[in-house]
VEXDREN-2710 file (C-alpha; in Angstrom, 1 decimal):
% VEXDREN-2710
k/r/px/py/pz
1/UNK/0.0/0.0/0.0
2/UNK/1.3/3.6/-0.8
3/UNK/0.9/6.4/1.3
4/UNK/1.5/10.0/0.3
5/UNK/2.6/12.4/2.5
6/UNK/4.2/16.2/2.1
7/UNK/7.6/16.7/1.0
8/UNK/9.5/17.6/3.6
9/UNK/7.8/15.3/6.4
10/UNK/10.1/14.7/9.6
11/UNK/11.2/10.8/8.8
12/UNK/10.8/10.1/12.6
13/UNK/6.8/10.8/11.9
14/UNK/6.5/7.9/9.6
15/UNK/8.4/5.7/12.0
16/UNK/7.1/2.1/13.0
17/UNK/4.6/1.7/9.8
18/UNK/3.7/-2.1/8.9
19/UNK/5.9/-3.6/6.5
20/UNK/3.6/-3.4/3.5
21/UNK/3.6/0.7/2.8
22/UNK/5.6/1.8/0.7
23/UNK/6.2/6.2/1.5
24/UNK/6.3/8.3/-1.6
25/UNK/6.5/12.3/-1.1
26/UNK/4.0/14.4/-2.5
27/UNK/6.1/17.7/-3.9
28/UNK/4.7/21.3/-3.4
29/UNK/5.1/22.0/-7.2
30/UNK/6.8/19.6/-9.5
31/UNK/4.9/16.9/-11.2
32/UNK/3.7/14.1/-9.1
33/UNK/6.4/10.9/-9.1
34/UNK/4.7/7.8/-10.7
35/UNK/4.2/5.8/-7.4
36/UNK/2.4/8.6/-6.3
37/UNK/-0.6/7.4/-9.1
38/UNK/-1.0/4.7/-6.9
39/UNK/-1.3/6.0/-3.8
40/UNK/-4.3/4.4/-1.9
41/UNK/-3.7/6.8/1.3
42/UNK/-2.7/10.4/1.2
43/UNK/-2.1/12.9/4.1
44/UNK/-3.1/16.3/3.6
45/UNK/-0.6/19.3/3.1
46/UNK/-1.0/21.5/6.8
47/UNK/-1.4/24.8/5.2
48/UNK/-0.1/25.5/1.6
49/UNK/-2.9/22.6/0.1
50/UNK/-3.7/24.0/-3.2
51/UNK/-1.1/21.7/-5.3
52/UNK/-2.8/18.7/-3.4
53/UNK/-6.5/20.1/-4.7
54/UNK/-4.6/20.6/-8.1
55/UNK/-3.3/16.8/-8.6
56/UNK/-6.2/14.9/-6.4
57/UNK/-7.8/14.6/-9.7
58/UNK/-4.9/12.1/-11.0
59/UNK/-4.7/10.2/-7.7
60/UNK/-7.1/7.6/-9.5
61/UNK/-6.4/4.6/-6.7
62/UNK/-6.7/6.9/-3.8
63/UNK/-9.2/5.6/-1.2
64/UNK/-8.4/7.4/2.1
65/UNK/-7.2/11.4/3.0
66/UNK/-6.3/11.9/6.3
67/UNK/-6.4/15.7/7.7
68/UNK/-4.0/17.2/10.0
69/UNK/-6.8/19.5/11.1
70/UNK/-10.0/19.5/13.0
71/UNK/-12.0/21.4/11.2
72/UNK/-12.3/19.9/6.9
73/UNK/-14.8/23.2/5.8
74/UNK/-11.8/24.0/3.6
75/UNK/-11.3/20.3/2.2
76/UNK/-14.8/18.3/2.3
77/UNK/-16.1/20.5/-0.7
78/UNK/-13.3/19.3/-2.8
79/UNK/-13.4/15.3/-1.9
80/UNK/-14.9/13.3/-4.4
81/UNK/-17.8/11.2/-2.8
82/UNK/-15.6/7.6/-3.6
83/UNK/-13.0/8.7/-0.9
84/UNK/-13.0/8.4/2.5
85/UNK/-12.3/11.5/4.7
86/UNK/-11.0/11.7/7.8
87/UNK/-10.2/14.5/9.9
88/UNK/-7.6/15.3/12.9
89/UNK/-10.2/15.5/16.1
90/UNK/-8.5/14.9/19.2
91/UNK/-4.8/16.1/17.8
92/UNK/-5.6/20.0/18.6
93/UNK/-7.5/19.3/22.2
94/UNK/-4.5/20.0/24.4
95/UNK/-3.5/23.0/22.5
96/UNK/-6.6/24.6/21.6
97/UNK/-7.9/24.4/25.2
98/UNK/-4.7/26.1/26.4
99/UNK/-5.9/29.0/24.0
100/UNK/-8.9/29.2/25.0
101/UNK/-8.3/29.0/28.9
102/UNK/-5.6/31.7/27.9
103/UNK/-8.0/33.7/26.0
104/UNK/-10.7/33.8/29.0
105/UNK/-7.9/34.6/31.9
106/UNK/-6.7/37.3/29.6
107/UNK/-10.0/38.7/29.1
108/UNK/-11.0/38.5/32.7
109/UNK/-8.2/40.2/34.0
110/UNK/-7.8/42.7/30.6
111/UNK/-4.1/41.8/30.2
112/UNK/-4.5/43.5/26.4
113/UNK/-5.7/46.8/27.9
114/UNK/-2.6/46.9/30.3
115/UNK/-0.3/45.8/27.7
116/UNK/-1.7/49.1/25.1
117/UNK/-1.4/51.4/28.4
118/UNK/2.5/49.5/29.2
119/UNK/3.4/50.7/24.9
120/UNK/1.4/53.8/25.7
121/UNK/3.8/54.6/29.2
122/UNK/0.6/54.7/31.2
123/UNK/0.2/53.7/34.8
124/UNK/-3.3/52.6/34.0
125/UNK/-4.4/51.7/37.8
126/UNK/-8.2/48.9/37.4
127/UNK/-10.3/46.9/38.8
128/UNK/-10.6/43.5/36.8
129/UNK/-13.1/40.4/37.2
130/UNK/-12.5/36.8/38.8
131/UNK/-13.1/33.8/37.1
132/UNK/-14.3/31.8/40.1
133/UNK/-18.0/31.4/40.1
134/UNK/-18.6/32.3/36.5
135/UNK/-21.2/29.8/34.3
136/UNK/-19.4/29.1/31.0
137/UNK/-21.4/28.0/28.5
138/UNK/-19.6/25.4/25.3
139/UNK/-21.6/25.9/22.3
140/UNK/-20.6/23.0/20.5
141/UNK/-19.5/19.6/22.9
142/UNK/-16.6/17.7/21.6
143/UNK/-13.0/16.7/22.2
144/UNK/-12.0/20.3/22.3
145/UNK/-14.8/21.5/24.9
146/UNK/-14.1/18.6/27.3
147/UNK/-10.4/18.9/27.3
148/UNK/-11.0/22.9/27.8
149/UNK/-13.8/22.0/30.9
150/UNK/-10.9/19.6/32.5
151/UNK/-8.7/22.8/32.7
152/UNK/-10.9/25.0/33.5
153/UNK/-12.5/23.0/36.5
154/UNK/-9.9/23.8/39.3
155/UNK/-11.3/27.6/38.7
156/UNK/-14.1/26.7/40.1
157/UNK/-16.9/27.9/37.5
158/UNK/-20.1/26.4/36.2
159/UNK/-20.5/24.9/33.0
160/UNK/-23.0/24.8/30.3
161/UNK/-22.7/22.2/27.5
162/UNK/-25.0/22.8/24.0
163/UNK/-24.3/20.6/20.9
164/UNK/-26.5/19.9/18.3
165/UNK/-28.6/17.3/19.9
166/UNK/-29.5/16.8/23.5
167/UNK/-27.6/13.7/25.5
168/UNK/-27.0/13.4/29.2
169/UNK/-26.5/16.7/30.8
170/UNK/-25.7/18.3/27.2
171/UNK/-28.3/21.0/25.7
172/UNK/-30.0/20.5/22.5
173/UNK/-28.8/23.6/20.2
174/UNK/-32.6/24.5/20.4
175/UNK/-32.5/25.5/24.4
176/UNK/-29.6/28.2/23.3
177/UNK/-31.7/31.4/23.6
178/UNK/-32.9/30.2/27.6
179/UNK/-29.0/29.5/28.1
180/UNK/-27.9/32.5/27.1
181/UNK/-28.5/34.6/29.7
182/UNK/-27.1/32.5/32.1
183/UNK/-24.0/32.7/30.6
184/UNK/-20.6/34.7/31.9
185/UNK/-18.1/33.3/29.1
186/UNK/-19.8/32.1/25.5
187/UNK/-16.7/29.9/24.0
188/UNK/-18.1/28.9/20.2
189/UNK/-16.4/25.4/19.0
190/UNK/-18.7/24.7/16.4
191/UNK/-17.5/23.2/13.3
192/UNK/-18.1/25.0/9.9
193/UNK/-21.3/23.7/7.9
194/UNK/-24.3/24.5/6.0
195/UNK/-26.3/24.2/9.0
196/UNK/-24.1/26.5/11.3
197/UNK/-23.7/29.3/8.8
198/UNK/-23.8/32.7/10.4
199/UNK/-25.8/30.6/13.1
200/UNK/-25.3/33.0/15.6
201/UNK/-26.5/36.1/14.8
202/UNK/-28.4/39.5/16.7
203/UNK/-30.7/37.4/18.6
204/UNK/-28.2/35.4/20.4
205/UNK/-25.8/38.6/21.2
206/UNK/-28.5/40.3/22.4
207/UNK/-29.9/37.6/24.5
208/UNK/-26.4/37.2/26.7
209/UNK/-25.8/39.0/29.7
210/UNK/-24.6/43.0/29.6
211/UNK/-20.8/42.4/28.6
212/UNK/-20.4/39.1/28.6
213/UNK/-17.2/37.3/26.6
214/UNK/-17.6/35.8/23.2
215/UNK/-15.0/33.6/23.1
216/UNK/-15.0/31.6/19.2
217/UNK/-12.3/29.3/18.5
218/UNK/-14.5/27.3/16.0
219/UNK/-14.9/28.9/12.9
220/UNK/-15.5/32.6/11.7
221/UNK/-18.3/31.9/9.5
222/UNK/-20.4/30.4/12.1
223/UNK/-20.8/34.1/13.1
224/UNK/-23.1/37.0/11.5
225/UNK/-20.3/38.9/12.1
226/UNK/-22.3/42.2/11.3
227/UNK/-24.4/41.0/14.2
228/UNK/-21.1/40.7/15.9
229/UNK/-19.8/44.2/15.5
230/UNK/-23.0/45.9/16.2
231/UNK/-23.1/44.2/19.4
232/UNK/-19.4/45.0/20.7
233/UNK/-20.0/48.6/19.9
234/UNK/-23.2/48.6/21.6
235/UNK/-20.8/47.2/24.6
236/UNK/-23.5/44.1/24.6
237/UNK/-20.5/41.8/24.4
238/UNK/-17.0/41.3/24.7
239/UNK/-14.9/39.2/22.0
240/UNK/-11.5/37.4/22.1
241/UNK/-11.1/35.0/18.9
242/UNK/-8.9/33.1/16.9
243/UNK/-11.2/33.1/14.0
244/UNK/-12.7/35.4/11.5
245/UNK/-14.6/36.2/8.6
246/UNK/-12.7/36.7/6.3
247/UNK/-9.4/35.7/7.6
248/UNK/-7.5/37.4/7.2
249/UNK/-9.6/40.4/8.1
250/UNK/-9.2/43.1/5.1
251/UNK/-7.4/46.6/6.1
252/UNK/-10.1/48.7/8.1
253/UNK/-12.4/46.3/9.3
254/UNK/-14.0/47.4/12.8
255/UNK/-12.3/44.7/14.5
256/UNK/-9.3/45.6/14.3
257/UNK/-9.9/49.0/16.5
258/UNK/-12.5/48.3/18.2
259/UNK/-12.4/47.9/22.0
260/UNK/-12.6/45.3/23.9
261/UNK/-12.0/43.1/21.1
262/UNK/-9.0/40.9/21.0
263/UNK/-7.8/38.3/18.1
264/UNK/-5.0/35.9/17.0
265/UNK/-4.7/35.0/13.3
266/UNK/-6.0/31.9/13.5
267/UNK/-2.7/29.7/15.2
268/UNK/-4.3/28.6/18.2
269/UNK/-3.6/25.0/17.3
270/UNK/-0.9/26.0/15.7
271/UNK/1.9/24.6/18.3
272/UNK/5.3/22.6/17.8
273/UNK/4.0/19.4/18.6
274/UNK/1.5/19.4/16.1
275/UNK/3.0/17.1/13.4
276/UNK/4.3/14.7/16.3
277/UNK/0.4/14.3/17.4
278/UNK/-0.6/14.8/14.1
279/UNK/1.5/11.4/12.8
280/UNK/0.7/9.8/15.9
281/UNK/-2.8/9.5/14.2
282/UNK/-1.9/8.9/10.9
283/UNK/0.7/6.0/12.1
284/UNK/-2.9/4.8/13.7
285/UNK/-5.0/5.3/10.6
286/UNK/-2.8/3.9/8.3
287/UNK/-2.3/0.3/10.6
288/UNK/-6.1/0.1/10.8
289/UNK/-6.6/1.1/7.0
290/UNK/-3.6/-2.0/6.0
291/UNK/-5.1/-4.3/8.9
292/UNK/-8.7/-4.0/7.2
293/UNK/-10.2/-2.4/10.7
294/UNK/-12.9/0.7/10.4
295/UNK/-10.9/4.0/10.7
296/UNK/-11.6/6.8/13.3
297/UNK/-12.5/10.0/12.5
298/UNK/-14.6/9.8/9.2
299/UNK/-16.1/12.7/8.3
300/UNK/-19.8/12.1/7.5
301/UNK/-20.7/10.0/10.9
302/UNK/-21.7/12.0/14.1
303/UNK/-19.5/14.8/14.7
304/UNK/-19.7/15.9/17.8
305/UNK/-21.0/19.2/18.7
END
């Protein structure tokens, strides 16, 4: 069996395969080697994919891609319906929820104002909030949310869990407008689709409490980001993100000025250990895939939030 992977993979990654794959390289621009035709298993460039979109159309034997990301909004659309797709859940938890524990501490205690007023040479003297005792509220209940509730427990908050269908102690998405205004910290993990386009819109924003934190670390478009803006300058909300709509936002777009508003470019996941927990499921995948056993992570079956 061949797998393809990106030129330039770290050999350790592709350490302790079973005997029967054969590794061919998948270049960033030259034409594609002939082994690479016969590829039944590829692994999808991180970042840069467009050569891999321009030569899936020759990979006639492929079967299986395998993401190195959570989120497949930017792939599943260009998948032909014959392959299996599988994406990367569970290889972001530990470093998304980091973020996102990051991104609420910071908000809480307004580290961003204090570090404008430390470039400013201000002395700027406030009062700032305590996380203890706060509901947070996980729109959206998968890998991501549960690692982030583990380390946000010791805290001591209150947690609210919505996905799109009810289970034990998780929300149906249909109880969100009641939620709402119980809610301290809003932290949005839901995955792009049709049915979570610009999902949250004017209604939602206005039904959370008087400054309350909109944290998103899903995706940008599951946002009416008009919606959005009108409700940060109305002060109804408060926003840290590593996602927008666009990304990256175009020059002059009101979030980049407006207060109490802080964003990373999208990197969240984005850590040095990445590739290492990347490979460790693709090492996974590709034993199960040579050893005939169902794969994890197949886009298409229950996803999770």
């Amino acid at each position: 069996m061949i797998l393809l992977v990106p030129e330039g993979t770290t050999p350790q990654y592709l350490r302790d395969l079973p005997d029967a794959v054969e590794i061919v390289y998948l270049p960033k621009g030259t034409p594609l080697p002939e082994r690479a035709l016969q590829a039944e298993f590829a692994v999808a460039p991180y970042g840069g994919a467009k050569h891999f979109f321009a030569v899936l159309p020759e990979l006639r034997s492929l079967k299986v891609v395998q993401t190195l990301t959570a989120g497949v909004d930017w792939i599943l659309p260009k998948i032909p319906a014959h392959i299996i797709l599988c994406d990367a859940a569970g290889v972001h938890d530990i470093p998304v929820s980091e973020w996102i524990v990051g991104a609420i501490l910071g908000a809480v205690k307004r580290f961003p104002e204090f570090r404008d007023a430390q470039r400013e040479g201000r002395w700027a003297y406030g009062w700032v909030g305590d996380l203890e005792g706060s509901t947070i509220l996980f729109l959206g209940y998968g890998s991501i949310a549960k690692a982030t509730e583990k380390r946000l427990e010791p805290f001591g908050v209150h947690f609210l869990k919505v996905a799109r269908t009810a289970r034990e102690d998780i929300h149906a998405l249909t109880e969100l407008p009641q939620l709402l205004p119980q809610a301290d910290v809003v932290v949005n993990l839901l995955p792009y689709t049709p049915q979570t386009d610009k999902l949250l819109g004017a209604e939602h924003f206005a039904a959370m409490k008087p400054g309350a934190l909109f944290v998103n670390a899903g995706r940008g478009k599951t946002v009416d980001q008009d919606a959005l803006v009108d409700s940060i300058r109305a002060r109804r909300v408060r926003f840290v993100s590593d996602v927008t709509d666009p990304e990256p936002l175009p020059e002059g777009h009101p979030l980049w000025s407006l207060p109490e508003v802080f964003f990373t470019p999208h990197m969240a996941g984005s850590t040095h250990k990445l590739f290492e927990r990347g490979f460790k499921l693709v090492r996974e995948q590709v034993g199960r895939y040579v050893r005939g056993e169902p794969l994890i992570n197949v886009v298409g079956l229950e996803q999770g939030y």
